[in-house]
C-alpha positions in Angstrom: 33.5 26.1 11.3 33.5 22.7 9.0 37.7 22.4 10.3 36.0 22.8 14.0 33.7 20.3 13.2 36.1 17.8 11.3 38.0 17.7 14.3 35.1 17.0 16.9 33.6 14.5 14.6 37.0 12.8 14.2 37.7 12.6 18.0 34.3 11.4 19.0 34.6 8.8 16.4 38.1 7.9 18.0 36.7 7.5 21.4 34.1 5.2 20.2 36.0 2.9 18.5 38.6 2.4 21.5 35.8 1.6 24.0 34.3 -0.8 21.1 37.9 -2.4 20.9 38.2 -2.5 24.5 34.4 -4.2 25.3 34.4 -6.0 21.9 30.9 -4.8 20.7 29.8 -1.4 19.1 28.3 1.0 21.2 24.9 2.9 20.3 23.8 0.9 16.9 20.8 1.9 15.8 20.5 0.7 12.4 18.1 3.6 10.6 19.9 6.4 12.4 23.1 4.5 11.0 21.9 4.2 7.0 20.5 8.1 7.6 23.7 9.8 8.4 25.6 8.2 5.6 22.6 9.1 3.4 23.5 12.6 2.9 26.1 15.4 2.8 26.1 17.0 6.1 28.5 19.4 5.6 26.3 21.2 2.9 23.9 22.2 5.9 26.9 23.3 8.1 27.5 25.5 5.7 23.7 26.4 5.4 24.2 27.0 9.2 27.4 29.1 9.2 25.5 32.3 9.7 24.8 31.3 13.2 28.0 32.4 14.6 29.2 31.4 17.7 28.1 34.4 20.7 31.1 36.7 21.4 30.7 36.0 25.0 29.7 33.6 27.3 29.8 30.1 26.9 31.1 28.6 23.4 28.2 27.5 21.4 27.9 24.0 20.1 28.6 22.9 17.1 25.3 23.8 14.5 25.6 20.3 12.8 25.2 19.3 16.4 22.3 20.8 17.3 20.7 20.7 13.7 20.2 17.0 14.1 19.5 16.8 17.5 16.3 18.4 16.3 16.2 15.9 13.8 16.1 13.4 16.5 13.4 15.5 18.2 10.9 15.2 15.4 11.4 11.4 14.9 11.1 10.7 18.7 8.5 13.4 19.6 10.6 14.7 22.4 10.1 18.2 24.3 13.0 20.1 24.4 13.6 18.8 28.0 13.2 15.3 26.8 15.3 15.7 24.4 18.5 17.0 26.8 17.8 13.6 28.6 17.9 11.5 25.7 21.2 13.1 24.6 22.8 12.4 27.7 21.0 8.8 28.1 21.2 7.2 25.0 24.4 6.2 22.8 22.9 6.0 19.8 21.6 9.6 20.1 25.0 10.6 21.2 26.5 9.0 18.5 24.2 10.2 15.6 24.6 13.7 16.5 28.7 13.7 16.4 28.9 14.3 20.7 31.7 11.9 22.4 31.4 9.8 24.9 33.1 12.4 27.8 31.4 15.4 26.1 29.1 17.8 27.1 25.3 17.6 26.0 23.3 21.0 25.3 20.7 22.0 27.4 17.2 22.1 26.7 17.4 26.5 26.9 20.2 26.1 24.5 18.3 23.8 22.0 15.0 26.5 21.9 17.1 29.4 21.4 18.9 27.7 18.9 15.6 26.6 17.0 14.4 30.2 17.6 17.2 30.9 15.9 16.4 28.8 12.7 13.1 30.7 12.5 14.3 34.3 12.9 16.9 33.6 9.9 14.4 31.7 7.9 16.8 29.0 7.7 14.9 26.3 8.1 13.5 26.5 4.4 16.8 26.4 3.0 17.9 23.7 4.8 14.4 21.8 3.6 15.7 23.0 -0.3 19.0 21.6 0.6 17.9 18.2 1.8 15.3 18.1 -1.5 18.1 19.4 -3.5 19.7 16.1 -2.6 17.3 13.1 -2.8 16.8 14.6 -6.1 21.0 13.8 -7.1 19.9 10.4 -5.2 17.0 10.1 -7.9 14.3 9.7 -5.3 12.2 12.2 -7.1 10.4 10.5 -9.9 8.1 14.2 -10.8 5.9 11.7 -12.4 3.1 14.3 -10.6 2.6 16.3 -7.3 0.2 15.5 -5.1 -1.6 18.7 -3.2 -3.9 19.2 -0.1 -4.0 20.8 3.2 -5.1 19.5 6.6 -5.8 21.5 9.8 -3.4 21.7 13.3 -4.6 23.1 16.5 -2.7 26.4 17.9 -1.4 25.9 20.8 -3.1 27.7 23.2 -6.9 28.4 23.0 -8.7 30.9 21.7 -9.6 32.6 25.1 -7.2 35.6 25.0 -7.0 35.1 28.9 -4.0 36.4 31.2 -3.5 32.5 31.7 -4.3 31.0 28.2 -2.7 33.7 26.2 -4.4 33.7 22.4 -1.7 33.0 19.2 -2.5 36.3 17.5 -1.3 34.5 13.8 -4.1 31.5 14.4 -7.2 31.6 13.1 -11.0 30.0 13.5 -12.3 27.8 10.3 -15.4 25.9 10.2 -15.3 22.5 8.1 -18.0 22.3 5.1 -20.3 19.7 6.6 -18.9 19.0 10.1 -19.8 20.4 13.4 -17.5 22.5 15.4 -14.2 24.6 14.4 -10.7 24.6 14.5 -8.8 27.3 15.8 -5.0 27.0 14.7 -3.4 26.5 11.5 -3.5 25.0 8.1 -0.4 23.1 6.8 -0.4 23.0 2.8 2.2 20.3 1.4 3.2 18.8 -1.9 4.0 15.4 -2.4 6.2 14.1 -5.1 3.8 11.1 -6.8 5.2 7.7 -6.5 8.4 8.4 -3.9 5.9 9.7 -1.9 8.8 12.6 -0.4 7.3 16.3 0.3 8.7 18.8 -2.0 7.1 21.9 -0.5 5.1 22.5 2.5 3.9 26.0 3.8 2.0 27.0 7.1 -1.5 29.6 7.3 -3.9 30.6 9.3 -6.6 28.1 9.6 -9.4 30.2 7.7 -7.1 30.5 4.7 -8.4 28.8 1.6 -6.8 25.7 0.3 -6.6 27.6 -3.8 -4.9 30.9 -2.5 -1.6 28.4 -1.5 -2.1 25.8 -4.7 -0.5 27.9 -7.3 2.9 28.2 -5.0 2.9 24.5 -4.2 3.3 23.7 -8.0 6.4 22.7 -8.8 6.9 23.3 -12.5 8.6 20.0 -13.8 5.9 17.5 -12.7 3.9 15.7 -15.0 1.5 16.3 -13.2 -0.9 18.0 -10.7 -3.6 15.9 -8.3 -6.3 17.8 -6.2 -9.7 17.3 -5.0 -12.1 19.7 -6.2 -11.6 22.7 -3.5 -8.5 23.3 -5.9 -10.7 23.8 -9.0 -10.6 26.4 -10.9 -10.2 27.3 -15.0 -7.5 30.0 -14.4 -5.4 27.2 -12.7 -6.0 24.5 -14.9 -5.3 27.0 -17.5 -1.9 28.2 -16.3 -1.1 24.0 -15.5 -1.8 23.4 -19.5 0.6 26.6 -20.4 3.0 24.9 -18.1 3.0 21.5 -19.7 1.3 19.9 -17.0 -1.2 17.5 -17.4 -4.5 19.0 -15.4 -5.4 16.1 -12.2 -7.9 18.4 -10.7 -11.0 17.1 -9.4 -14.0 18.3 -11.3 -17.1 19.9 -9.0 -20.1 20.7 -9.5 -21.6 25.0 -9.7 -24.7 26.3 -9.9 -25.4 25.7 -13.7 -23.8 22.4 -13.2 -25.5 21.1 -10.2 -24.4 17.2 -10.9 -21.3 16.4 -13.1 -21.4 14.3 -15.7 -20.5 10.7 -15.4 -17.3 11.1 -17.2 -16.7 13.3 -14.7 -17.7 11.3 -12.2 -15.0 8.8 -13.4 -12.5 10.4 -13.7 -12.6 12.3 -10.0 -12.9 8.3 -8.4 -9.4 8.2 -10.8 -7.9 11.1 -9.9 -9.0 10.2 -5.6 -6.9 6.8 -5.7 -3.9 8.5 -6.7 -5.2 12.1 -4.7 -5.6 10.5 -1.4 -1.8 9.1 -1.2 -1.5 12.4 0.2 -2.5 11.6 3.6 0.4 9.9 4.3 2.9 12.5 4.9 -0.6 14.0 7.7 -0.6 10.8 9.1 2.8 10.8 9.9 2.7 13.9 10.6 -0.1 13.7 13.5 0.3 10.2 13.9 4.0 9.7 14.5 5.4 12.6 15.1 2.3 13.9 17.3 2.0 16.9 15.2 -2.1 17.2 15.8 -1.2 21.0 17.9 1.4 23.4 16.8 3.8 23.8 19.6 4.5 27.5 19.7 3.5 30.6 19.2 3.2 32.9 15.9 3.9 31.7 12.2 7.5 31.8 12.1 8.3 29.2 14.6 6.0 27.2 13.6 6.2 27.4 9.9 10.0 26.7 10.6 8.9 23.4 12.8 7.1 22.6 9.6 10.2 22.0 7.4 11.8 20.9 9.8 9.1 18.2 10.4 9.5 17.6 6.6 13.4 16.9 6.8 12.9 14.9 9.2 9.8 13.2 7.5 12.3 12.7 3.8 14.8 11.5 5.8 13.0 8.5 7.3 11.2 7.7 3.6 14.2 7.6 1.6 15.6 5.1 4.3 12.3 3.2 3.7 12.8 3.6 -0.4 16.1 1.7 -0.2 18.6 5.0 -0.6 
């Protein structure tokens, strides 16, 4: 597979540079997509990929580094898989990032789903997010000065009805906010930002009505310094296993029934805790905001856990660009 995708690489690269010596101008720049595929080893997730051999019949599949990072180019842009088979064919700089020449072929938007279905039935998608860490951590982008942990809430993508025409996701779930009117029915993405780089070490997807403390304990990473959380993470057994860990305890305090208010140490020290806390909301923000992840796109926990990481690849790729790698 890597000699098979040696030599397409090498003759796309060929065709590009003869039309850019024949119109005296290079074709498809696009600066961050440029600085992101010389950022990384690609052929470390080809060979991640591997298992997805090519069908014994029927057409020849594509390349898998080729269609790995065409989804890659689907999170950043927020592209359906239709979309996205127009903006390989449209767009040189897509073209180019993915490793497709100019008289090539571009797959389909049926062959892009079953390939990401694929991803999700093989679980690959998690190792391909260990991979990717596994590297920005060789590039020294992850300072493990702490971890940064909380959850936010994503819509299912059908409703709740059950209906012949609005089919129900039987993994989703209803949760009610503490304090807020309504509910959500859908999911609840749990992540864990690295403190400082701001990159997300581990991420995992549950039904919405899942609490926030039954994920925590899996998000640690172990050689942090330390752990932030707001207070629906508190409890003595965890800062008690963080302490046996050697890692300081950044828990908000809250207050029980024979502690109706906290103390105003307490107080202090959850306002210090929240400053460094809330830089968590950056990776939902881009999340929702940018990559229009507010509604899981499909259906059941695999896939979309799956999109997760691969939302999260695509998220480290973009920061450690930003962070100067």
């Amino acid at each position: 597979m890597r000699e098979r995708r040696g030599t397409v690489k090498r003759r796309a690269d060929e065709q590009y540079s003869l039309a850019e010596a024949f119109i005296g101008r290079k074709l498809g720049t696009n600066a961050r997509l440029e600085r992101i595929e010389g950022l990384v080893k690609w052929y470390r997730f080809e060979k991640l990929l591997g298992r997805l051999h090519d069908a014994p019949v029927g057409r020849p599949s594509y390349p898998v580094l080729v269609m790995f990072k065409a989804l890659l180019l689907q999170q950043w842009y927020g592209l359906s898989d239709v979309e996205l088979e127009e903006a390989l064919n449209d767009r040189l700089s897509f073209r180019r990032f993915v490793g497709l020449g100019l008289d090539e072929p571009t797959p389909d938007h049926t062959t892009l789903c079953r390939f990401r279905n694929d991803l999700a039935a093989t679980g690959l998608a998690d190792k391909l997010f260990a991979e990717m860490n596994r590297q920005l951590e060789q590039l020294g982008l992850m300072l493990k000065r702490g971890t940064l942990i909380d959850a936010t809430l994503v819509q299912a993508a059908v409703n709740q009805s059950g209906s012949a025409a609005a089919p129900s996701d039987p993994d989703a779930a209803f949760t009610k906010r503490s304090g807020k009117p309504g509910g959500t029915f859908g999911f609840k993405a749990h992540i864990a930002m690295d403190e400082g780089s701001e990159l997300v070490r581990a991420a995992q997807l549950t039904p919405a009505n899942v609490n926030e403390t039954v994920v925590a304990d899996a998000l640690v990473q172990g050689d942090e310094g330390a752990v932030y959380a707001d207070r629906a993470y508190d409890t003595h057994a965890r800062r008690a296993a963080l302490r046996a860990r050697g890692v300081k305890d950044r828990i908000m305090h809250r207050p029980n029934k024979h502690h109706p208010e906290l103390p105003r140490w307490q107080q202090r020290r959850n306002r210090l805790i929240a400053r460094i806390r809330g830089r968590v909301e950056t990776a939902f923000a881009v999340l929702k905001r940018h990559y229009g992840w507010t509604r899981v796109r499909y259906l059941g926990l695999a896939k979309n856990q799956s999109h997760l990481h691969l939302l999260c690849i695509a998220l480290n790729l973009r920061r450690a660009v930003a962070l100067g790698a």
